[in-house]
CHARMM-style PDB file with segment names, atoms N, HN, CA, C and O in Angstrom:
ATOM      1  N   UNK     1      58.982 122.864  69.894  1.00  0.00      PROA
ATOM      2  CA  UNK     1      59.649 121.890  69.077  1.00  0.00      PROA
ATOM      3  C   UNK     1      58.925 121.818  67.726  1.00  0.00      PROA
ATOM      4  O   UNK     1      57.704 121.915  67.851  1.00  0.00      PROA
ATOM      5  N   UNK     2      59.270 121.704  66.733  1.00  0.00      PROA
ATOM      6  HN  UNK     2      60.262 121.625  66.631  1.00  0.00      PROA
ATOM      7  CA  UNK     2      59.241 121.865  65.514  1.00  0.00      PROA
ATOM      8  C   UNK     2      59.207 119.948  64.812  1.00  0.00      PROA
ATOM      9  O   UNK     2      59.767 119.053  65.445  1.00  0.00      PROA
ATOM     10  N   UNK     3      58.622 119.737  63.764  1.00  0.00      PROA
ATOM     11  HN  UNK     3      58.168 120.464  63.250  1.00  0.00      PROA
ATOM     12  CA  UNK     3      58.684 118.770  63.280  1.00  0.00      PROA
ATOM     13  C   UNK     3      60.034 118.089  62.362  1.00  0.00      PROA
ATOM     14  O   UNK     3      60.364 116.904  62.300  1.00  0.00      PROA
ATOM     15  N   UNK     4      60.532 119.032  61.832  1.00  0.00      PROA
ATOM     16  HN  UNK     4      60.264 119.994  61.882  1.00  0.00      PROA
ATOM     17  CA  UNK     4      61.781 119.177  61.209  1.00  0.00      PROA
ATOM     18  C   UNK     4      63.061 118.689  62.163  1.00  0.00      PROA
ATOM     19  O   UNK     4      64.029 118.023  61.794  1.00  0.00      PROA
ATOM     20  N   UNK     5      62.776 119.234  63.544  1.00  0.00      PROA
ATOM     21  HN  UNK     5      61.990 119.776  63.843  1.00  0.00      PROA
ATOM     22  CA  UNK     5      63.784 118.791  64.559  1.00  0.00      PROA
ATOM     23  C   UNK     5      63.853 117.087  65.478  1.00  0.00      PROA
ATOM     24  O   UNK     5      64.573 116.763  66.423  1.00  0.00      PROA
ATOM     25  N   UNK     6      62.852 116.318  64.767  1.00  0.00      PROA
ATOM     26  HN  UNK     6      62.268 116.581  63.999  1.00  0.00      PROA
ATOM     27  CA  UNK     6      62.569 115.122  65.383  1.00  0.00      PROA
ATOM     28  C   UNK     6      62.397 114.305  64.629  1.00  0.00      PROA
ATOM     29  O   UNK     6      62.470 113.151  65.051  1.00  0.00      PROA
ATOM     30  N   UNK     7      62.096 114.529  63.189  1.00  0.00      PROA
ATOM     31  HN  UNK     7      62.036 115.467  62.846  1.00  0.00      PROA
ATOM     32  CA  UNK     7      62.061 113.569  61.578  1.00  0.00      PROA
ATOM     33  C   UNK     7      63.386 113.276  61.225  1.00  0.00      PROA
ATOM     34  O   UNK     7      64.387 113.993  61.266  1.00  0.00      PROA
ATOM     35  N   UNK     8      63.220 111.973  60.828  1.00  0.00      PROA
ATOM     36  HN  UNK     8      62.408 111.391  60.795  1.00  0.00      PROA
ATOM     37  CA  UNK     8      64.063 111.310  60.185  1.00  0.00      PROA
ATOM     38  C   UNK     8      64.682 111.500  58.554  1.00  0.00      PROA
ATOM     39  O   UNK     8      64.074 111.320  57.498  1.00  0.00      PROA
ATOM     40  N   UNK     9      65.773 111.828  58.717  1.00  0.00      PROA
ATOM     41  HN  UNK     9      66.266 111.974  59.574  1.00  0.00      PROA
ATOM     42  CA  UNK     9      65.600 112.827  57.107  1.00  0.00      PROA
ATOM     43  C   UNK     9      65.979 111.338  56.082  1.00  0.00      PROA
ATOM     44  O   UNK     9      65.511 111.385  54.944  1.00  0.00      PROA
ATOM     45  N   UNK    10      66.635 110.311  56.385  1.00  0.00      PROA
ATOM     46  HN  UNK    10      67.016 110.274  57.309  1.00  0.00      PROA
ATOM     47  CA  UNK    10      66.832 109.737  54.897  1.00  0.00      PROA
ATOM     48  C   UNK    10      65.448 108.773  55.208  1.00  0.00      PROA
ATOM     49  O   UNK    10      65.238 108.219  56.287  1.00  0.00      PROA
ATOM     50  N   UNK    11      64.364 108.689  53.750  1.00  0.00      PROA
ATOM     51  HN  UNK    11      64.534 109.139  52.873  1.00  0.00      PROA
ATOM     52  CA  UNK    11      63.067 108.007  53.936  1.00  0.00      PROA
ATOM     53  C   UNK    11      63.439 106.920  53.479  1.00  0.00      PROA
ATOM     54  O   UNK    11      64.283 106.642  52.627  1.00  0.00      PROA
ATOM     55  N   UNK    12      62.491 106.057  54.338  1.00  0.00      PROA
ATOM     56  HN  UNK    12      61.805 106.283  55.030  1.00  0.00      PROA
ATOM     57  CA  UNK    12      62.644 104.730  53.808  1.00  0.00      PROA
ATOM     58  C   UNK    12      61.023 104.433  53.377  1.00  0.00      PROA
ATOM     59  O   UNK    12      60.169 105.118  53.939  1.00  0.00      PROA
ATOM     60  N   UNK    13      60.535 103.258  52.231  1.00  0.00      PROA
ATOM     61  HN  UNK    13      61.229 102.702  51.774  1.00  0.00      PROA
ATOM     62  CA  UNK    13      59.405 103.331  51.500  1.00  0.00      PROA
ATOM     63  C   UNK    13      59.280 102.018  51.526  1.00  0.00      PROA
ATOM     64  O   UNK    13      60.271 101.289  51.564  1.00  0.00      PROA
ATOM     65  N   UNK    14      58.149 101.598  51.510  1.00  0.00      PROA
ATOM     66  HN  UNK    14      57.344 102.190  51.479  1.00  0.00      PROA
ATOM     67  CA  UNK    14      58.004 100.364  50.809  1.00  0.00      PROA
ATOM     68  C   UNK    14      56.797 100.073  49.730  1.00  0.00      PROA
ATOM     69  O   UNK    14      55.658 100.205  50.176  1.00  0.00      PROA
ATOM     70  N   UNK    15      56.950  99.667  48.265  1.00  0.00      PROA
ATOM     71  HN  UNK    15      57.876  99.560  47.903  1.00  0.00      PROA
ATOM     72  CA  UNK    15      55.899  99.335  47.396  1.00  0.00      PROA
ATOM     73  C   UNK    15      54.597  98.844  47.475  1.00  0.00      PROA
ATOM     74  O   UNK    15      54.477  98.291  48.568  1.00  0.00      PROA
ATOM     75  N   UNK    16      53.399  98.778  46.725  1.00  0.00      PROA
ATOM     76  HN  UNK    16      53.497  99.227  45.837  1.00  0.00      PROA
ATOM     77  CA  UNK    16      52.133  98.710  47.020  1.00  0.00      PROA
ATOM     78  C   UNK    16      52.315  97.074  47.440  1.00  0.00      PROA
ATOM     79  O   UNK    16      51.777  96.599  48.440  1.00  0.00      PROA
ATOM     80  N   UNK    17      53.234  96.232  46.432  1.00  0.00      PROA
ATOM     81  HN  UNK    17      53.671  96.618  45.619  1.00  0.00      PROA
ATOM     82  CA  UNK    17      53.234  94.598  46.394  1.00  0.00      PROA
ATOM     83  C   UNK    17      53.693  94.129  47.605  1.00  0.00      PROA
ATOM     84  O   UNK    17      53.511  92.987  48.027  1.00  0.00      PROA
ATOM     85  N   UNK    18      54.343  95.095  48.213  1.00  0.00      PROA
ATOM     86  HN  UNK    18      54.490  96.022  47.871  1.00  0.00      PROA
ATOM     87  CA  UNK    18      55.465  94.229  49.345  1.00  0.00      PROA
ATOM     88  C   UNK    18      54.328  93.444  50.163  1.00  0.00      PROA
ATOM     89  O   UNK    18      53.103  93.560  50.190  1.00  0.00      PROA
ATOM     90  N   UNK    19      55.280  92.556  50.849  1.00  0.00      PROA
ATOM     91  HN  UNK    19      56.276  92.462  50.827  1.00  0.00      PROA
ATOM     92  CA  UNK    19      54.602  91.682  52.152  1.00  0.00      PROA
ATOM     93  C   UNK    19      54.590  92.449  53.135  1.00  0.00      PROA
ATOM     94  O   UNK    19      55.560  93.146  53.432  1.00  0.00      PROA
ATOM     95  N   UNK    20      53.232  92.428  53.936  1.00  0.00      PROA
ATOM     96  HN  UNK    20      52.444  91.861  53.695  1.00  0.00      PROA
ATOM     97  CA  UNK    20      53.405  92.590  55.138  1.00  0.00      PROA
ATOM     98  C   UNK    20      54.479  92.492  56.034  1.00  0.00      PROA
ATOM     99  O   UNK    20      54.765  93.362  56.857  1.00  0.00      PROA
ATOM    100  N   UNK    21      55.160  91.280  55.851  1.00  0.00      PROA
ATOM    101  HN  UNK    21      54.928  90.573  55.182  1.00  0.00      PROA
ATOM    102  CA  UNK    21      56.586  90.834  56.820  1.00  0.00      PROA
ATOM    103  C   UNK    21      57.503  91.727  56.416  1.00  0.00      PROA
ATOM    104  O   UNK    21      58.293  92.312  57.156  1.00  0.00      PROA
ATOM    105  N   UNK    22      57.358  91.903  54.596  1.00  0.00      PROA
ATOM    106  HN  UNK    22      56.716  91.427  53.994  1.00  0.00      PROA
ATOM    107  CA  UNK    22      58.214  92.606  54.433  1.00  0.00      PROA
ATOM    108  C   UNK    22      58.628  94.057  55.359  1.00  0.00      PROA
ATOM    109  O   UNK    22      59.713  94.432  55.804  1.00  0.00      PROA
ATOM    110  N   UNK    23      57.456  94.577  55.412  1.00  0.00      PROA
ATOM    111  HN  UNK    23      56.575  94.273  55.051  1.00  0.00      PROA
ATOM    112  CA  UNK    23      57.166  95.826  55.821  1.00  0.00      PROA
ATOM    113  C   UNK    23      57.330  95.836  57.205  1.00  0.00      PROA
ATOM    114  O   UNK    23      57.890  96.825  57.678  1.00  0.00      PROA
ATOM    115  N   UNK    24      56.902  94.800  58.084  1.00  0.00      PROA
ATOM    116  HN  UNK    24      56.447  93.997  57.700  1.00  0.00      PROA
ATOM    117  CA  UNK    24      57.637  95.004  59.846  1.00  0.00      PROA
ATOM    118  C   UNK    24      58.498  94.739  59.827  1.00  0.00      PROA
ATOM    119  O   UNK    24      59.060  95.510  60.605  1.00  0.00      PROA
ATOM    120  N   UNK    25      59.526  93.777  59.263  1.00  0.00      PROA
ATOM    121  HN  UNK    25      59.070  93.151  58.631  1.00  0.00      PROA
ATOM    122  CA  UNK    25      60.925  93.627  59.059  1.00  0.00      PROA
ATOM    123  C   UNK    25      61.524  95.437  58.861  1.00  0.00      PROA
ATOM    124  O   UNK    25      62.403  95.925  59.572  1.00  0.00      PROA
ATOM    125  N   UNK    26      60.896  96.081  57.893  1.00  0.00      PROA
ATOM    126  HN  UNK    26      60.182  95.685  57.316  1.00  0.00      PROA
ATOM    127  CA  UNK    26      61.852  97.280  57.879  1.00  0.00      PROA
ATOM    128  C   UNK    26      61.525  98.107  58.970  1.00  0.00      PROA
ATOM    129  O   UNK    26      62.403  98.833  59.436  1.00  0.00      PROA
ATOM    130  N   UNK    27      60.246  98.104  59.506  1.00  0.00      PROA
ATOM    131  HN  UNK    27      59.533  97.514  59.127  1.00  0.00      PROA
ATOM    132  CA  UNK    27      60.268  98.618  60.716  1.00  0.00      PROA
ATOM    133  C   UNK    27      60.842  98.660  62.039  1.00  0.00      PROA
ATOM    134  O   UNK    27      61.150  99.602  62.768  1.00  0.00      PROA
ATOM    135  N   UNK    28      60.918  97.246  62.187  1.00  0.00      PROA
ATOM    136  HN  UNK    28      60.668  96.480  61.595  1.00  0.00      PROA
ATOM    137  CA  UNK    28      62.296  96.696  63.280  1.00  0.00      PROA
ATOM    138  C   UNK    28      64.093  97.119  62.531  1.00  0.00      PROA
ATOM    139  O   UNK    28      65.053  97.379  63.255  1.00  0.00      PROA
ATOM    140  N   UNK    29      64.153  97.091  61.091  1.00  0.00      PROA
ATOM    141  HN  UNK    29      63.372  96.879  60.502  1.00  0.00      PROA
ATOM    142  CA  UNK    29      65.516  97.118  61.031  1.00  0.00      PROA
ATOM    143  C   UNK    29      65.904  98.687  60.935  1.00  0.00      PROA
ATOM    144  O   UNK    29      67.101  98.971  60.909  1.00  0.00      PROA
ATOM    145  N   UNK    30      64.860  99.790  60.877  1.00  0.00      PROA
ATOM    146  HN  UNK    30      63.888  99.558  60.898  1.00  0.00      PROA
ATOM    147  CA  UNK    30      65.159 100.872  60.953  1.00  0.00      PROA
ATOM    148  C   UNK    30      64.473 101.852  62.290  1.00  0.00      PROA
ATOM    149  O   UNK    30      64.422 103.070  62.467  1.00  0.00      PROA
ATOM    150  N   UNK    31      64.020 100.740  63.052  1.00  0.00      PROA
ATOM    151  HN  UNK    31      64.061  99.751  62.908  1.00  0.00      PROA
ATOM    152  CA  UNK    31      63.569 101.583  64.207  1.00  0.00      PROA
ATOM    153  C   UNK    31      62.482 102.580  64.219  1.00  0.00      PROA
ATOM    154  O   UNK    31      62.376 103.545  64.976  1.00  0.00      PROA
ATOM    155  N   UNK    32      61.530 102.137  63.081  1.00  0.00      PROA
ATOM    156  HN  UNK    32      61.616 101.354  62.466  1.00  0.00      PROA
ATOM    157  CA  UNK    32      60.701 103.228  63.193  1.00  0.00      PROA
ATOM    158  C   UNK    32      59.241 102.614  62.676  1.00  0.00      PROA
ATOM    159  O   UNK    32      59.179 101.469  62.228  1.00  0.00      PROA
ATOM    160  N   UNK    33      58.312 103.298  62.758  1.00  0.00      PROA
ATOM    161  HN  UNK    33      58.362 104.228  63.123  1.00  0.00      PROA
ATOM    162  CA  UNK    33      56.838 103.002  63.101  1.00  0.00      PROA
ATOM    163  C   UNK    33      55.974 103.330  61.846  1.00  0.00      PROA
ATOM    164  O   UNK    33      54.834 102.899  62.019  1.00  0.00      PROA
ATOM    165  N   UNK    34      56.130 103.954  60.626  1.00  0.00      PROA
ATOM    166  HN  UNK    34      57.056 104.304  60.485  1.00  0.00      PROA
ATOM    167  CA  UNK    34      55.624 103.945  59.680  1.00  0.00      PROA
ATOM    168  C   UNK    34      56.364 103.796  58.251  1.00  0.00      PROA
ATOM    169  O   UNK    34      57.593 103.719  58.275  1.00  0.00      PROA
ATOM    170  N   UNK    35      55.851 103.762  57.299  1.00  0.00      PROA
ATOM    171  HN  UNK    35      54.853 103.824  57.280  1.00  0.00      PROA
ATOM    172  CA  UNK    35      56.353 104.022  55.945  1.00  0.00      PROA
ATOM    173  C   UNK    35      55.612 104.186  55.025  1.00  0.00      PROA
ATOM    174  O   UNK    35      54.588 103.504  54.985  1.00  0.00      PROA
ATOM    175  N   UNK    36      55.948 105.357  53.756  1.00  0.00      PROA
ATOM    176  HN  UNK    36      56.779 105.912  53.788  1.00  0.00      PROA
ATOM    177  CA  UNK    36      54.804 106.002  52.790  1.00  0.00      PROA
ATOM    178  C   UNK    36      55.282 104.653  51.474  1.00  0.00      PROA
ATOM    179  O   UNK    36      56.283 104.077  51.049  1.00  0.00      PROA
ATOM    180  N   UNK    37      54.109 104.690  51.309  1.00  0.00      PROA
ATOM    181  HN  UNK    37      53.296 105.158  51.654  1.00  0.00      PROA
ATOM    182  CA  UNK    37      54.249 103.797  50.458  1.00  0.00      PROA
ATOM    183  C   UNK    37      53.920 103.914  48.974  1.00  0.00      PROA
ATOM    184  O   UNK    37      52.934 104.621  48.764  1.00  0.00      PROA
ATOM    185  N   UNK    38      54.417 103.471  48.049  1.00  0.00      PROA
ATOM    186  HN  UNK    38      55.218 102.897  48.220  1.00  0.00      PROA
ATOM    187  CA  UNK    38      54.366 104.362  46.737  1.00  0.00      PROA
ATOM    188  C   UNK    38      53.994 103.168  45.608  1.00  0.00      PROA
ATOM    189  O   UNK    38      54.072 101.951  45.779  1.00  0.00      PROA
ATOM    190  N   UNK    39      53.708 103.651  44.802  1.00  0.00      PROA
ATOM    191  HN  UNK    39      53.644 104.640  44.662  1.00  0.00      PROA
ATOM    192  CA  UNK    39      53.454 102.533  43.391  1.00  0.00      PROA
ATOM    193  C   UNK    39      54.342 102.608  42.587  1.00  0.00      PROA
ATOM    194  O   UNK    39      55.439 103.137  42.768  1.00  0.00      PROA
ATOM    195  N   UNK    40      53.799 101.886  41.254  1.00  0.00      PROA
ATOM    196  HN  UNK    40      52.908 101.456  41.107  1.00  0.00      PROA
ATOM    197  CA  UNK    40      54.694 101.564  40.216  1.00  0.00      PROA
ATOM    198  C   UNK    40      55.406 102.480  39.893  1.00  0.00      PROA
ATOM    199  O   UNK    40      56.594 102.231  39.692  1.00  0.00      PROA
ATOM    200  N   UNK    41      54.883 103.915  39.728  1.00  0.00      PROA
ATOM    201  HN  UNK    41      53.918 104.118  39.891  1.00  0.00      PROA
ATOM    202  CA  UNK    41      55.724 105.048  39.317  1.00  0.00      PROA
ATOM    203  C   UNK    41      55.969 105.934  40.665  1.00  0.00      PROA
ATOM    204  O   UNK    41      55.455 107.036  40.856  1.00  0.00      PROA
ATOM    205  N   UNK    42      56.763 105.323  41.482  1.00  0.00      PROA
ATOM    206  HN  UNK    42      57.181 104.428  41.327  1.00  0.00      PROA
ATOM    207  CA  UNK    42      57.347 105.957  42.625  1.00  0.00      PROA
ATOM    208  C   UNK    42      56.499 107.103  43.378  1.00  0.00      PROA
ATOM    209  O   UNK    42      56.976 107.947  44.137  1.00  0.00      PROA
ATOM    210  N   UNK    43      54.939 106.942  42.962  1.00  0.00      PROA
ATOM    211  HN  UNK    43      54.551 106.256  42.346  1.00  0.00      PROA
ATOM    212  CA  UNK    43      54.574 107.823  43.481  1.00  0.00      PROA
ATOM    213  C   UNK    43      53.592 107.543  45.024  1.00  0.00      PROA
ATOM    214  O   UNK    43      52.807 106.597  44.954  1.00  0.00      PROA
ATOM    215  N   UNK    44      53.640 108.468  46.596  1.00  0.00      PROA
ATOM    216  HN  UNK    44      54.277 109.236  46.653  1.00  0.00      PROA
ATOM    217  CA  UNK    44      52.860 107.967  47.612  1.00  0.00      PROA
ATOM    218  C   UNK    44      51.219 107.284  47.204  1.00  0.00      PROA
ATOM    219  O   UNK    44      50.455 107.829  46.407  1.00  0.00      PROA
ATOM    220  N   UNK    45      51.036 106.501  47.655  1.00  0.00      PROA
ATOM    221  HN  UNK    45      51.657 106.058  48.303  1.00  0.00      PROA
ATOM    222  CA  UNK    45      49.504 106.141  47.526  1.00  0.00      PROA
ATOM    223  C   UNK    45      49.130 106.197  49.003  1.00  0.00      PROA
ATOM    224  O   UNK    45      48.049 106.751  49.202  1.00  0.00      PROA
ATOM    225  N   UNK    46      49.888 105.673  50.286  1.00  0.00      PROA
ATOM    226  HN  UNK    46      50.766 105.223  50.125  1.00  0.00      PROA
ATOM    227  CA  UNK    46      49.526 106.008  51.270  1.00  0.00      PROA
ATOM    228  C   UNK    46      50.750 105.709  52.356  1.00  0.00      PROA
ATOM    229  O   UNK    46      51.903 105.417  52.038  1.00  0.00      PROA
ATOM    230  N   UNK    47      50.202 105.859  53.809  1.00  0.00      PROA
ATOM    231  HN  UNK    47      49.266 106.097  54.067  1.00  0.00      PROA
ATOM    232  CA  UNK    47      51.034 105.399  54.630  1.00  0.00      PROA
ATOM    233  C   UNK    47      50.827 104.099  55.250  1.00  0.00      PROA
ATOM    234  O   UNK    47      49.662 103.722  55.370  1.00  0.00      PROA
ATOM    235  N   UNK    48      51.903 103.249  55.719  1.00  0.00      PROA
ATOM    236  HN  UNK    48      52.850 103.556  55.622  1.00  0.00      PROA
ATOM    237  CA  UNK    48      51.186 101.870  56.679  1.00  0.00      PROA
ATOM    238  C   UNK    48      51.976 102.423  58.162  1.00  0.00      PROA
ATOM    239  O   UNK    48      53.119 102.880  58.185  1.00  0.00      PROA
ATOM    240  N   UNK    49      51.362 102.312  58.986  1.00  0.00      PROA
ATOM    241  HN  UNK    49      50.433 101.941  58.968  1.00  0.00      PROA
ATOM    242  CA  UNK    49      52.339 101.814  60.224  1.00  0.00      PROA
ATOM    243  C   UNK    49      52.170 101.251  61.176  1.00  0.00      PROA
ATOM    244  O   UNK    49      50.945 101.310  61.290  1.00  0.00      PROA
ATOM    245  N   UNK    50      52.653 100.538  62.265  1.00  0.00      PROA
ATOM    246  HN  UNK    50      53.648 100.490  62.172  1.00  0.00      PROA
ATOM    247  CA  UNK    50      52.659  99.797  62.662  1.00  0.00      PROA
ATOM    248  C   UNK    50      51.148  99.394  63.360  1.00  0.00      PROA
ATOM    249  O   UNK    50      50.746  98.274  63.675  1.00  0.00      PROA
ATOM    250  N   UNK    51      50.494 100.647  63.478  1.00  0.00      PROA
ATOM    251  HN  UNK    51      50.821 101.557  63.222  1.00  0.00      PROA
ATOM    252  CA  UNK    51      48.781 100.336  64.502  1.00  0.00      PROA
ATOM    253  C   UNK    51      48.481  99.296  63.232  1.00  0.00      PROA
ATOM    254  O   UNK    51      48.208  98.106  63.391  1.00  0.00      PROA
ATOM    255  N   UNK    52      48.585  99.994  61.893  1.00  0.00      PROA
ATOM    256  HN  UNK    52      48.806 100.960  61.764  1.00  0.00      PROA
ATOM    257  CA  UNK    52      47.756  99.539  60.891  1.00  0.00      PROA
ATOM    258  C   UNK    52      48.085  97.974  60.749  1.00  0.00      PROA
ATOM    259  O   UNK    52      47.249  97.218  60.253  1.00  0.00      PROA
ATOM    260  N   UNK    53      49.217  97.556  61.160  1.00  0.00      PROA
ATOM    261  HN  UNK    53      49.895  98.170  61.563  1.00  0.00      PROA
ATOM    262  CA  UNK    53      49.490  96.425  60.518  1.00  0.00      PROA
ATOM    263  C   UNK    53      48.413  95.649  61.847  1.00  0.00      PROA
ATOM    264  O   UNK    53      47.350  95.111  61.538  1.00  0.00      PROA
ATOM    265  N   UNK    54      48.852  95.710  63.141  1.00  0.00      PROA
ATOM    266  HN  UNK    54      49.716  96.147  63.392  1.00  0.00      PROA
ATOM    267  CA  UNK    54      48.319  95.385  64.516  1.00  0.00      PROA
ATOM    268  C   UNK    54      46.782  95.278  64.159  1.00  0.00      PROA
ATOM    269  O   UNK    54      46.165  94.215  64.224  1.00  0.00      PROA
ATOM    270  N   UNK    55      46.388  96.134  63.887  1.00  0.00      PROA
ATOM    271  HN  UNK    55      46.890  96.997  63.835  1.00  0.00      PROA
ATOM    272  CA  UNK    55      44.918  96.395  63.864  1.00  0.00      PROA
ATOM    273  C   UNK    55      44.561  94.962  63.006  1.00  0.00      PROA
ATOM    274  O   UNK    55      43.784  94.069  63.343  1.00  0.00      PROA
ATOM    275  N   UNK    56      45.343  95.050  61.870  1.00  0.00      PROA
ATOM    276  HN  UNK    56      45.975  95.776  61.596  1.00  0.00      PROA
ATOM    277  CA  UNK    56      44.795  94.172  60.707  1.00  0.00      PROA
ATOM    278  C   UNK    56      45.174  92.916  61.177  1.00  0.00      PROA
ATOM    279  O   UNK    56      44.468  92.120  60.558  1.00  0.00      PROA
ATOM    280  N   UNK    57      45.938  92.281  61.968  1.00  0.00      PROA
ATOM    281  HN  UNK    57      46.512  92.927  62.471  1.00  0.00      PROA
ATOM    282  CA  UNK    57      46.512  91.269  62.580  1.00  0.00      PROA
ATOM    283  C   UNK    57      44.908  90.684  63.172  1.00  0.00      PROA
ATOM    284  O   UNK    57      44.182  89.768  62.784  1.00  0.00      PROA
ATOM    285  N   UNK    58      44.790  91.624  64.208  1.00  0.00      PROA
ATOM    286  HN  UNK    58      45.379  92.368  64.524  1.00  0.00      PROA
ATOM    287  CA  UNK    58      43.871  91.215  65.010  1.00  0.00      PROA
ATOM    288  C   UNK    58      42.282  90.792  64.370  1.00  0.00      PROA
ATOM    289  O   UNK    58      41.441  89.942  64.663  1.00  0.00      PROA
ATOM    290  N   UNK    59      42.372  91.699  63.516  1.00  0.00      PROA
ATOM    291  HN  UNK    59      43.056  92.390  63.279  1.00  0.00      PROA
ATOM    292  CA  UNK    59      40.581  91.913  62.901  1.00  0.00      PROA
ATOM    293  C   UNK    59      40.896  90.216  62.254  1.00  0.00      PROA
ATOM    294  O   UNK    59      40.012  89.464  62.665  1.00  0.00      PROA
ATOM    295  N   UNK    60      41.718  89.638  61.547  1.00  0.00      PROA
ATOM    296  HN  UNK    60      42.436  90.248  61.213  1.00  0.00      PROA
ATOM    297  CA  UNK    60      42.043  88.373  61.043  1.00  0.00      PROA
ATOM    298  C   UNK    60      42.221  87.240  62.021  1.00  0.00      PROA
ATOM    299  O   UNK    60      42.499  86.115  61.608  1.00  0.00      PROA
ATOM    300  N   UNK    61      42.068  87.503  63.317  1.00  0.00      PROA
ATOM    301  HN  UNK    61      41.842  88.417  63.653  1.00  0.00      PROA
ATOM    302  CA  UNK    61      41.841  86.468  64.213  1.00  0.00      PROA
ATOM    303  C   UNK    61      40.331  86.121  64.765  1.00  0.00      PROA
ATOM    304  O   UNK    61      39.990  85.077  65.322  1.00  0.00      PROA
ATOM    305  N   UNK    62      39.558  87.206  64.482  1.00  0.00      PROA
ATOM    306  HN  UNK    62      39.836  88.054  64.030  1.00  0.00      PROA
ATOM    307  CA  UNK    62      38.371  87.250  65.250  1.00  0.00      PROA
ATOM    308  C   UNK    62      37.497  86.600  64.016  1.00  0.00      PROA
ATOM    309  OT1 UNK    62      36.290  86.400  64.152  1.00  0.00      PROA
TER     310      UNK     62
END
């Protein structure tokens, strides 16, 4: 199996500013577990996904 055969071809992104909520909201409304995330000039700076958000959830409780 190939990577091409299991990716999601239309991307969805979200900006450096967005909210957190913002960002699991699109995760629940598109069913999927990460998103590259880009700056002012549309370009990737990195990825978030869902461990990352979890992780950061938790480290903010302790």
């Amino acid at each position: 199996m190939k990577a091409h055969e299991v990716m999601i071809r239309q991307v969805h992104k979200v900006k450096e500013s967005d909210t957190v909520r913002s960002v699991v909201e699109k995760f629940i409304a598109h069913g999927i577990s990460g998103l590259p995330v880009v700056n002012e000039r549309n370009e990737i700076v990195g990825i978030i996904s869902r461990g990352n958000v979890i992780r950061q959830t938790f480290k903010s409780l302790l």
